[in-house]
PDB file of N, CA, C and O in Angstrom:
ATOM      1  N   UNK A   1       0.838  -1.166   0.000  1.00  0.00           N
ATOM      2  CA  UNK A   1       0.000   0.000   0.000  1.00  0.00           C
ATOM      3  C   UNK A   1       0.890   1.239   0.000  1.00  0.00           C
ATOM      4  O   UNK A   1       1.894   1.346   0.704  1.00  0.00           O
ATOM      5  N   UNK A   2       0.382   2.290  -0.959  1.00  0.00           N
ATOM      6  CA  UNK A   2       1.552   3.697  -0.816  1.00  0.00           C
ATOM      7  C   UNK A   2       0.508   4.497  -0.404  1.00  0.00           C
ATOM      8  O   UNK A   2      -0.625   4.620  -0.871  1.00  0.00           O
ATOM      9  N   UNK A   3       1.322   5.295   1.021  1.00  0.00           N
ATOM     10  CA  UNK A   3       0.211   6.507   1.110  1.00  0.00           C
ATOM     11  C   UNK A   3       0.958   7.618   0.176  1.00  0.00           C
ATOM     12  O   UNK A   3       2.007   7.721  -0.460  1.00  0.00           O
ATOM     13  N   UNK A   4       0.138   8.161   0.385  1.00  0.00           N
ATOM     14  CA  UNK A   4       0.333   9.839  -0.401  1.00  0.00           C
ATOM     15  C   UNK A   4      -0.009  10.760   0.559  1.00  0.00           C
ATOM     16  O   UNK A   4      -1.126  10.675   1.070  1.00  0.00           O
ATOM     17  N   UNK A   5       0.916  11.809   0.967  1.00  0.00           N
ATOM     18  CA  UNK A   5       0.645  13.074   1.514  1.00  0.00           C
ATOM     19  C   UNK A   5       0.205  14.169   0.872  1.00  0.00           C
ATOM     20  O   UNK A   5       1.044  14.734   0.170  1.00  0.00           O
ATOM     21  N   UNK A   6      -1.041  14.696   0.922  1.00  0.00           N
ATOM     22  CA  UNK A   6      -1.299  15.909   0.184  1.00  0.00           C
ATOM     23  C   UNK A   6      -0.922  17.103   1.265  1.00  0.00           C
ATOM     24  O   UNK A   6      -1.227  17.091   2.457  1.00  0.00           O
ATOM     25  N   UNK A   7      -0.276  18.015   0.654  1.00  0.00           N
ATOM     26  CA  UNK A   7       0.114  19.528   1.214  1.00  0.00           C
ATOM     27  C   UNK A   7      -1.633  19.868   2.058  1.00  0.00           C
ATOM     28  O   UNK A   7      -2.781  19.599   1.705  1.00  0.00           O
ATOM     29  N   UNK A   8      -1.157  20.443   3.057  1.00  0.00           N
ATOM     30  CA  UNK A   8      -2.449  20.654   4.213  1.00  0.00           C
ATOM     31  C   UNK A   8      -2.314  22.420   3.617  1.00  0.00           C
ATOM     32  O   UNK A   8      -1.429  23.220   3.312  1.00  0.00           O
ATOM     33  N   UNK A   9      -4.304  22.334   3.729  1.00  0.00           N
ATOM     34  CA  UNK A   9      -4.644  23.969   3.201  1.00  0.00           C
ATOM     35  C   UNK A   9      -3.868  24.652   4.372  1.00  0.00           C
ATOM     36  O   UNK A   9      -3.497  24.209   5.458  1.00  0.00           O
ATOM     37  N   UNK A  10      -3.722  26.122   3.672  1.00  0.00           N
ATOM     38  CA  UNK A  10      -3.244  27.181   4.799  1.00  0.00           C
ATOM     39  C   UNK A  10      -4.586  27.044   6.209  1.00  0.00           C
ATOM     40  O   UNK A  10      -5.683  26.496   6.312  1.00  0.00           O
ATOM     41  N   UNK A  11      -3.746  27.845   7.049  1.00  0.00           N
ATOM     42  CA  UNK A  11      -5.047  27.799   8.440  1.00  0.00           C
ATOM     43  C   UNK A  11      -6.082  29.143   7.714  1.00  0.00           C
ATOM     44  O   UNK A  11      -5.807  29.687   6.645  1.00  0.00           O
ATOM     45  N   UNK A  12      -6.883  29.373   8.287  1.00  0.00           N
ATOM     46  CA  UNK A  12      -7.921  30.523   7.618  1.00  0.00           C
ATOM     47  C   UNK A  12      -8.448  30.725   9.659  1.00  0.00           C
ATOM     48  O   UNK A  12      -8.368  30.004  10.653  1.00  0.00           O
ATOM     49  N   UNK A  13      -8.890  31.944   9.392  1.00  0.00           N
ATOM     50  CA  UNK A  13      -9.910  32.591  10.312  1.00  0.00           C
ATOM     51  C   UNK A  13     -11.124  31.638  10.992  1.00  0.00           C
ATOM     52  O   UNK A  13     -11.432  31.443  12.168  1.00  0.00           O
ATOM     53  N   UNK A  14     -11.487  31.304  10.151  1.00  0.00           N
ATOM     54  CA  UNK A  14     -12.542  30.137  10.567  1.00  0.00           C
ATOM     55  C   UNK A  14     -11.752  28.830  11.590  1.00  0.00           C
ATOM     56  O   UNK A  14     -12.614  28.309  12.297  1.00  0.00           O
ATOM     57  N   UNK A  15     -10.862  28.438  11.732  1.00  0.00           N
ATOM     58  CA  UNK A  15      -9.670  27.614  12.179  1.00  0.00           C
ATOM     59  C   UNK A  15      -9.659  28.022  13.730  1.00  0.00           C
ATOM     60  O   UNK A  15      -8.796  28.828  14.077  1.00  0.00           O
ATOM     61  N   UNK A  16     -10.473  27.571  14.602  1.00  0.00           N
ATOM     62  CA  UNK A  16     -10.253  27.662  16.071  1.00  0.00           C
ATOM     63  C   UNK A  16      -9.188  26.706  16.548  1.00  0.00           C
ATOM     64  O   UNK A  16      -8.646  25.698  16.095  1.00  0.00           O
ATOM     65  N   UNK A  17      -9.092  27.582  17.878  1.00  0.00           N
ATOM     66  CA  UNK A  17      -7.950  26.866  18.794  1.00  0.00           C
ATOM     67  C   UNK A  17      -8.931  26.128  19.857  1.00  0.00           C
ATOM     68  O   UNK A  17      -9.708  26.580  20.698  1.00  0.00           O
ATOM     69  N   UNK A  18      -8.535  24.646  19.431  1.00  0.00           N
ATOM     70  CA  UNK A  18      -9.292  23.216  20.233  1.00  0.00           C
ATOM     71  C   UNK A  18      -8.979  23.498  22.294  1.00  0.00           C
ATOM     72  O   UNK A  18      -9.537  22.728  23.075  1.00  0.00           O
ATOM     73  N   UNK A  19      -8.373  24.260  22.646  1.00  0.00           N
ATOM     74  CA  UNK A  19      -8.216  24.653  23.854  1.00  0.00           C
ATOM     75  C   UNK A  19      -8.811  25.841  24.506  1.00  0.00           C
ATOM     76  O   UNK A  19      -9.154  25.965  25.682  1.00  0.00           O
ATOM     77  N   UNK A  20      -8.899  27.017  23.167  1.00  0.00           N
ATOM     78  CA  UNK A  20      -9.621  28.315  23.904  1.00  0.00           C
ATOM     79  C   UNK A  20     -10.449  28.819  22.834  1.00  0.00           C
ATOM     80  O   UNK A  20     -11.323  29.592  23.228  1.00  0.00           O
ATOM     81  N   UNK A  21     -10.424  28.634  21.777  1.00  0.00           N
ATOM     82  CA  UNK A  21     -11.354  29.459  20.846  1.00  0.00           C
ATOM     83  C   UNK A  21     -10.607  30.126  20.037  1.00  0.00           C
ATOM     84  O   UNK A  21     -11.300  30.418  19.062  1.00  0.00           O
ATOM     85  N   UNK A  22      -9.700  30.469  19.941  1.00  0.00           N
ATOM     86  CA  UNK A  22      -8.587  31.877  19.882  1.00  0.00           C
ATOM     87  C   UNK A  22      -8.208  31.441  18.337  1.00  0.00           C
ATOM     88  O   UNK A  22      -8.074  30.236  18.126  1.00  0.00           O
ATOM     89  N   UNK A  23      -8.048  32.265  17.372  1.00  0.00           N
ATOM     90  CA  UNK A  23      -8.041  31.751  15.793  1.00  0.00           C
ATOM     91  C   UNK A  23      -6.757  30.977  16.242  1.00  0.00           C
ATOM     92  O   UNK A  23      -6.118  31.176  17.275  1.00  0.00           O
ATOM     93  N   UNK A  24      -6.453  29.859  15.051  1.00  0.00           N
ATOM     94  CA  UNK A  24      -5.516  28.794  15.620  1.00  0.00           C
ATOM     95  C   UNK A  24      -4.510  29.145  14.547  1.00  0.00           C
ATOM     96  O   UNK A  24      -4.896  29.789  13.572  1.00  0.00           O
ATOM     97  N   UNK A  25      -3.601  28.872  14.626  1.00  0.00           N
ATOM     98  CA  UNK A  25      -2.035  28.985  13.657  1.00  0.00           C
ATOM     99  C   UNK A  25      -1.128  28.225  13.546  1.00  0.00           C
ATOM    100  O   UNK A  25      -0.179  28.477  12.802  1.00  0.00           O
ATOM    101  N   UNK A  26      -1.243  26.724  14.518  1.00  0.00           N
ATOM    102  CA  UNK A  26      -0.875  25.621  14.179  1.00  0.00           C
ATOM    103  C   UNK A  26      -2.352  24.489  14.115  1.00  0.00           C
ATOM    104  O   UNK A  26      -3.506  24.468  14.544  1.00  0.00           O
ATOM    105  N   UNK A  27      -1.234  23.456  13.118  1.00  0.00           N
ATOM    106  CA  UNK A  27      -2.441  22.524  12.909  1.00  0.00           C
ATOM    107  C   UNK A  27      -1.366  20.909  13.053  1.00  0.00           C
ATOM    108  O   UNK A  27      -0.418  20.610  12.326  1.00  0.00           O
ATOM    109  N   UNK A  28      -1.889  20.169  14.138  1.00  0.00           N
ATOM    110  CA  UNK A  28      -0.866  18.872  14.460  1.00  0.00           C
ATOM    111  C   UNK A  28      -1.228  17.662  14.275  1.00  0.00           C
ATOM    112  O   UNK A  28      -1.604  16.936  15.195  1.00  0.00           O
ATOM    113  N   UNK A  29      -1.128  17.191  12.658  1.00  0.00           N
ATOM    114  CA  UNK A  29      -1.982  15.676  12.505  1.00  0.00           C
ATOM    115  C   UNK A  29      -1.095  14.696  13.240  1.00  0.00           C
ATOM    116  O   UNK A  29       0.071  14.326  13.097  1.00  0.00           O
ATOM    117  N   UNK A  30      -2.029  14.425  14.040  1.00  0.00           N
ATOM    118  CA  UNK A  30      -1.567  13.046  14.910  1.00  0.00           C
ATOM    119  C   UNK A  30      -1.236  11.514  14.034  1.00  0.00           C
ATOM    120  O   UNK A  30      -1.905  11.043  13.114  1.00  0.00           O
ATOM    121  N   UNK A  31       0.111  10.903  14.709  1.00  0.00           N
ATOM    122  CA  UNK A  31       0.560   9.760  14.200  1.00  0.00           C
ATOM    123  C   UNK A  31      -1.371   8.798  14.197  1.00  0.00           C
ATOM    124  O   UNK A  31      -1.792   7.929  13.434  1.00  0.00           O
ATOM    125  N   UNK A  32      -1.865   9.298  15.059  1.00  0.00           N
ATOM    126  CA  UNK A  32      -3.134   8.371  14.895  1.00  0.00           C
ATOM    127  C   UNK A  32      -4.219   8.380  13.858  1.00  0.00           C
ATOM    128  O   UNK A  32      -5.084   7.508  13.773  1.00  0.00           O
ATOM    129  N   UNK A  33      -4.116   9.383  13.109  1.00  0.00           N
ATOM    130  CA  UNK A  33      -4.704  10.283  12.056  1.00  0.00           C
ATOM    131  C   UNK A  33      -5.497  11.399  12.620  1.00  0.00           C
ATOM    132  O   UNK A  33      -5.889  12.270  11.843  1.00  0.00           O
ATOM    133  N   UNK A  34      -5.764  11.472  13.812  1.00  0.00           N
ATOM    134  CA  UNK A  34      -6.739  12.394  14.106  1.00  0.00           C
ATOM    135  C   UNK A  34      -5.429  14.168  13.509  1.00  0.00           C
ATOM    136  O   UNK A  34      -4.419  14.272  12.813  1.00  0.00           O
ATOM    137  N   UNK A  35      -6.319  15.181  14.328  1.00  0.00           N
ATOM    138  CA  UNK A  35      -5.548  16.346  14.103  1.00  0.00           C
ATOM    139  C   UNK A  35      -5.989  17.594  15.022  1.00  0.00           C
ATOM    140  O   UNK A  35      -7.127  17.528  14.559  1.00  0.00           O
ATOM    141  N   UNK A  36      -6.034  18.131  15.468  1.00  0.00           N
ATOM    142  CA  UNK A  36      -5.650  19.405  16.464  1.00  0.00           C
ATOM    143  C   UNK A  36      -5.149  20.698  16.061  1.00  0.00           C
ATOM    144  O   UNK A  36      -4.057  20.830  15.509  1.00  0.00           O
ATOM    145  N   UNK A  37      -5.891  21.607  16.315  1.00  0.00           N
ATOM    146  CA  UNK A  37      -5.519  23.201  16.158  1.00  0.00           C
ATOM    147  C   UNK A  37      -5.259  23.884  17.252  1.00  0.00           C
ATOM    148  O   UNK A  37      -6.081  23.797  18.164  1.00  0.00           O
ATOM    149  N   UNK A  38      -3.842  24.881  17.467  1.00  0.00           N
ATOM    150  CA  UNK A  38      -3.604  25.555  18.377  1.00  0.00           C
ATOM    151  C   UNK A  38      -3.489  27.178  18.073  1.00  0.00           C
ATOM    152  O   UNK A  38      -2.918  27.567  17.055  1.00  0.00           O
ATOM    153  N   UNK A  39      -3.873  27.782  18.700  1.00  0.00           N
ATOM    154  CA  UNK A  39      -3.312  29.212  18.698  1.00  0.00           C
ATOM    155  C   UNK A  39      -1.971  29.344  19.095  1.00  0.00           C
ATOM    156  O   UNK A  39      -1.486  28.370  19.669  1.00  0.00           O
ATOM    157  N   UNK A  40      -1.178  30.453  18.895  1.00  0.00           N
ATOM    158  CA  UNK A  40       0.158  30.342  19.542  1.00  0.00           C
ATOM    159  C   UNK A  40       0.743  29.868  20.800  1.00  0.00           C
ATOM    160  O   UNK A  40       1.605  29.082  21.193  1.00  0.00           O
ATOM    161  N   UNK A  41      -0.155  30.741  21.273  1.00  0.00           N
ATOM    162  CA  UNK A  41       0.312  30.273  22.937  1.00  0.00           C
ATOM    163  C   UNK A  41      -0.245  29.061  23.447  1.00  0.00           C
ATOM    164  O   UNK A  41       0.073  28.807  24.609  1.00  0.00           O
ATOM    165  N   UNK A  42      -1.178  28.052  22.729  1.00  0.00           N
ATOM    166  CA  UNK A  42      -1.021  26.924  22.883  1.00  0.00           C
ATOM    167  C   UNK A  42      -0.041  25.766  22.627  1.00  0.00           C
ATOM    168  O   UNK A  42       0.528  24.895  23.285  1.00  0.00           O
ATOM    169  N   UNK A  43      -0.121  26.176  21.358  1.00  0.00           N
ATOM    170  CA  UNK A  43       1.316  25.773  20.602  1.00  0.00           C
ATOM    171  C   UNK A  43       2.226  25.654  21.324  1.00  0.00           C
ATOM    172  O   UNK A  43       2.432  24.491  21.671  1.00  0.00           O
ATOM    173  N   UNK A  44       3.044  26.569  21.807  1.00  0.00           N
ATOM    174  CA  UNK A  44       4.007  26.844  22.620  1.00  0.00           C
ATOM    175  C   UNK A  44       3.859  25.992  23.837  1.00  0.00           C
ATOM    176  O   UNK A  44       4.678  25.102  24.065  1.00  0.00           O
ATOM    177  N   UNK A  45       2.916  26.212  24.576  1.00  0.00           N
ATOM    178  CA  UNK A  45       2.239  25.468  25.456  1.00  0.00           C
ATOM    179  C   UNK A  45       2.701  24.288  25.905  1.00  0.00           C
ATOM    180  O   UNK A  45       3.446  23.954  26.826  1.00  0.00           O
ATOM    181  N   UNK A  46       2.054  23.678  24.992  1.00  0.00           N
ATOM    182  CA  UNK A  46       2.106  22.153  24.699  1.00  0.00           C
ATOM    183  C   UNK A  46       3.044  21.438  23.446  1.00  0.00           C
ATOM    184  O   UNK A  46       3.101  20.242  23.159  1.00  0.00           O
ATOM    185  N   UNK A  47       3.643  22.406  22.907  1.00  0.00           N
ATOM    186  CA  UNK A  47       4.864  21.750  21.898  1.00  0.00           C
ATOM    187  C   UNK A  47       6.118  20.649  22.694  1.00  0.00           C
ATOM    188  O   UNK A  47       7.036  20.375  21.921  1.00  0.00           O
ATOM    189  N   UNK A  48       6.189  20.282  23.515  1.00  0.00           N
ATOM    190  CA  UNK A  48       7.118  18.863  23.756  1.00  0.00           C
ATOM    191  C   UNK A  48       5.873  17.716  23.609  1.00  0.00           C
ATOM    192  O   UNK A  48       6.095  16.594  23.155  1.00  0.00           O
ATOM    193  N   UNK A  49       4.684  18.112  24.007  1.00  0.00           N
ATOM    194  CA  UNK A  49       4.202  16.585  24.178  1.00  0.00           C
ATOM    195  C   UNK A  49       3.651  16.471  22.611  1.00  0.00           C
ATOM    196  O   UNK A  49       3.552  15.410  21.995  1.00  0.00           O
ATOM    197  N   UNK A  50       3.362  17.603  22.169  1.00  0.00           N
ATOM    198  CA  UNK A  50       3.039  17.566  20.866  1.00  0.00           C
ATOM    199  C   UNK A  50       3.553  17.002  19.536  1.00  0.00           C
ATOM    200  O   UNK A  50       3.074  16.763  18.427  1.00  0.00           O
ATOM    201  N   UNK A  51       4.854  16.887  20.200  1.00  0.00           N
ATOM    202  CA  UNK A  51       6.218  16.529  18.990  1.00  0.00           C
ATOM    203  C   UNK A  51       6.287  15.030  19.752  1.00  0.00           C
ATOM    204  O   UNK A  51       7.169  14.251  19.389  1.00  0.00           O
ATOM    205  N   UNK A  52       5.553  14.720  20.581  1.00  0.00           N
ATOM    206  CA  UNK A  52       5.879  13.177  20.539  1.00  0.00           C
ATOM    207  C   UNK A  52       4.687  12.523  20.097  1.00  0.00           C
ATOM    208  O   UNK A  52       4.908  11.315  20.003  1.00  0.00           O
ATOM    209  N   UNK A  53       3.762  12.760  19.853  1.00  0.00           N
ATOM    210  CA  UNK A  53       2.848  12.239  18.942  1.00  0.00           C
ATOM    211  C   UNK A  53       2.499  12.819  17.737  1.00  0.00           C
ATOM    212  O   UNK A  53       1.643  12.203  17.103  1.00  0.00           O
ATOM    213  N   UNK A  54       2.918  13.809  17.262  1.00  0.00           N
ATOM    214  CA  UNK A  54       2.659  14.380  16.031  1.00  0.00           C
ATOM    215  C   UNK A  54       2.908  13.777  14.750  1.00  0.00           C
ATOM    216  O   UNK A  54       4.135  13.844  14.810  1.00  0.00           O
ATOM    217  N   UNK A  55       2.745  13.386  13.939  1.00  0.00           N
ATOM    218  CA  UNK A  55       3.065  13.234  12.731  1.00  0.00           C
ATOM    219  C   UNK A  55       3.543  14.195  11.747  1.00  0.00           C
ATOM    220  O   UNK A  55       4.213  13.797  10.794  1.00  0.00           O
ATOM    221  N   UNK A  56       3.297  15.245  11.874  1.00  0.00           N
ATOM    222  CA  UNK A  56       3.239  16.278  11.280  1.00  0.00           C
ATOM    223  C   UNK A  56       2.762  17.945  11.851  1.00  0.00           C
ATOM    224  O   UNK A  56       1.591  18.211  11.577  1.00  0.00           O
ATOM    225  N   UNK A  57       3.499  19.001  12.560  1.00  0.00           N
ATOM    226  CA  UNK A  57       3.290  19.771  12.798  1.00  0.00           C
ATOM    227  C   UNK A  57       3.351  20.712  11.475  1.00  0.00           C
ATOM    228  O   UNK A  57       4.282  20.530  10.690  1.00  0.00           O
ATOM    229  N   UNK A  58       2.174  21.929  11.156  1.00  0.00           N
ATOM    230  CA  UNK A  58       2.109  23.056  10.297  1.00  0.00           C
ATOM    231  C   UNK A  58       2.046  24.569  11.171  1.00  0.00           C
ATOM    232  O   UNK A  58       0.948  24.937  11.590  1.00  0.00           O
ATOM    233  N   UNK A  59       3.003  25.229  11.364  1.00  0.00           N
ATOM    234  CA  UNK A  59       3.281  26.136  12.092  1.00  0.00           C
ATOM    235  C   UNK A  59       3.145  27.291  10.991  1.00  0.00           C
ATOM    236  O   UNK A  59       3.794  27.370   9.947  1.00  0.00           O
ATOM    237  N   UNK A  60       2.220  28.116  11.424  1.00  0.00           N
ATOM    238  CA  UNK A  60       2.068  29.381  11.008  1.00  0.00           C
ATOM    239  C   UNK A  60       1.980  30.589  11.617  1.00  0.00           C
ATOM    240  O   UNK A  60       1.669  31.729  11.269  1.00  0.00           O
ATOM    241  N   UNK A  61       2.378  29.986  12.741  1.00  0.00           N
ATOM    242  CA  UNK A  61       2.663  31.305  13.715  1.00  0.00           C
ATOM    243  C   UNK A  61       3.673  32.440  13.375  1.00  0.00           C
ATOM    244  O   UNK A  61       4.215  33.017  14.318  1.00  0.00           O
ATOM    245  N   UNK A  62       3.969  32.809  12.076  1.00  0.00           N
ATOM    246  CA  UNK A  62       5.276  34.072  11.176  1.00  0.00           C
ATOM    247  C   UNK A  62       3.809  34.789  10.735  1.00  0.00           C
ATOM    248  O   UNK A  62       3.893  35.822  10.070  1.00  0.00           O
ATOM    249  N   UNK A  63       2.953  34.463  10.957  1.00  0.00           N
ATOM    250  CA  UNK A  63       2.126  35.238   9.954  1.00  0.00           C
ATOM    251  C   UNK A  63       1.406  36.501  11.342  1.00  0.00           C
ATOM    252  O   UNK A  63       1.015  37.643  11.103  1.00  0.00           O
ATOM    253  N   UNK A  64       1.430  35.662  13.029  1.00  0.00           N
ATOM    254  CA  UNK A  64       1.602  37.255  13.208  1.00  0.00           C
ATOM    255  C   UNK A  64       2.167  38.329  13.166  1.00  0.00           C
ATOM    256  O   UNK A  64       1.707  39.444  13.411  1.00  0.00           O
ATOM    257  N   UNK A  65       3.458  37.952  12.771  1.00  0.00           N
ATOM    258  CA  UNK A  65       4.591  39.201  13.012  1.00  0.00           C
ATOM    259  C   UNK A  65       4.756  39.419  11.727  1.00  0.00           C
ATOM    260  O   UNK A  65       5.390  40.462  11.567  1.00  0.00           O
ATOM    261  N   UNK A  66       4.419  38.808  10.551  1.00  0.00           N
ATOM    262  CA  UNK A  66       4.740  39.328   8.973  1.00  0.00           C
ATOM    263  C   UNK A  66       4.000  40.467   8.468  1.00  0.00           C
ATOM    264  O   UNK A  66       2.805  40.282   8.698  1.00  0.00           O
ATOM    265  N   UNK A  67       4.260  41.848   7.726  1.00  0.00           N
ATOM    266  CA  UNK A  67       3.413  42.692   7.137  1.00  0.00           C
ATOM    267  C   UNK A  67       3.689  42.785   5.847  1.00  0.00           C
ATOM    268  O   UNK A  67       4.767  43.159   5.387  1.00  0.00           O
ATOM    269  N   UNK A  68       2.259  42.287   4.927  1.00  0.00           N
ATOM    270  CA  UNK A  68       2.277  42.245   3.893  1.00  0.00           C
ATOM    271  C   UNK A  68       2.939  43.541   3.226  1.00  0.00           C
ATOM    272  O   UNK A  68       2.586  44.609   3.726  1.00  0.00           O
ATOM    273  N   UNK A  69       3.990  43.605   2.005  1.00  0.00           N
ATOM    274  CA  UNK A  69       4.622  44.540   1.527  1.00  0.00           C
ATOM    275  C   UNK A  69       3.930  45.862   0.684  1.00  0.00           C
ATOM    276  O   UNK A  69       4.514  46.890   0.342  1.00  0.00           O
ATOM    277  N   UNK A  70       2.612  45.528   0.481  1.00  0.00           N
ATOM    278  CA  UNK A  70       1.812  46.344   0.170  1.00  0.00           C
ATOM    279  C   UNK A  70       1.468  47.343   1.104  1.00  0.00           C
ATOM    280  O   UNK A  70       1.471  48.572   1.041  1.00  0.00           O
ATOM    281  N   UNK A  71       1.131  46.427   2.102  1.00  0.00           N
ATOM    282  CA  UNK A  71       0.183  47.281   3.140  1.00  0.00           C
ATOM    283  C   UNK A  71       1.373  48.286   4.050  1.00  0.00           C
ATOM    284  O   UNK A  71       1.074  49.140   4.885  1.00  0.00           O
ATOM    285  N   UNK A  72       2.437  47.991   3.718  1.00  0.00           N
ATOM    286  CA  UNK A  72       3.328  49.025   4.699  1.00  0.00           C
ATOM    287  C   UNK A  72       3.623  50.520   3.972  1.00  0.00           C
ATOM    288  O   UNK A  72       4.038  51.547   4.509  1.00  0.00           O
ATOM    289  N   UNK A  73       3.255  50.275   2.537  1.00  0.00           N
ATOM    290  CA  UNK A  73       3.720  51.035   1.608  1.00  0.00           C
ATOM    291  C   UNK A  73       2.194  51.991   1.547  1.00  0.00           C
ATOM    292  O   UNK A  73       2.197  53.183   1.241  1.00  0.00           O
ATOM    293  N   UNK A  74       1.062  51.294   1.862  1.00  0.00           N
ATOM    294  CA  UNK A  74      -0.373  52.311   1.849  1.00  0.00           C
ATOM    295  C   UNK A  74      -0.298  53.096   3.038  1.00  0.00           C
ATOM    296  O   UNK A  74      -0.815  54.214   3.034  1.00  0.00           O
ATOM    297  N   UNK A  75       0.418  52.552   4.306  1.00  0.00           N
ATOM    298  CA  UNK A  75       0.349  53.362   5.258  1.00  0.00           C
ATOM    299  C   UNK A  75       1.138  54.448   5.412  1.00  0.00           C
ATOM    300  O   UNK A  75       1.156  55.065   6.477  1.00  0.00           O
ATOM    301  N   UNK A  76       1.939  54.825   4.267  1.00  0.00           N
ATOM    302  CA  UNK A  76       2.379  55.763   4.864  1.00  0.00           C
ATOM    303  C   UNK A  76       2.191  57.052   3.920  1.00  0.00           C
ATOM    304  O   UNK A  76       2.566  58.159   4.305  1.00  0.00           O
TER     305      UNK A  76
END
């Protein structure tokens, strides 16, 4: 049997954090298949126990501190 990994969609707004509600910015498919969304400071949180069952962590936590190159250039 071959699996195939398909690339996981970006997180979106709609994407809660499974601990508080809080828009989520990681997403951690479990070696079991299940999967889990964290906000940052969950992430952070819980990142050792996370990396021992994870299969796959998607960290998008750069996208709070990134400003699109457009938008720095309208503000001023």
């Amino acid at each position: 049997m071959t699996t195939v990994l398909t690339p996981a969609s970006p997180l979106t707004a709609a994407d809660r954090c499974d601990r508080c509600g809080a828009q989520a910015y990681l997403r951690v498919v479990l070696l079991s298949g299940g999967e889990l969304l964290f906000c940052a400071h969950h992430g952070r949180k819980f990142e050792p126990e996370l990396k021992k069952i994870a299969a796959e962590i998607q960290d998008e936590t750069e996208r709070l501190t990134s400003v699109p190159a457009n938008t720095a250039e309208e503000e001023r």
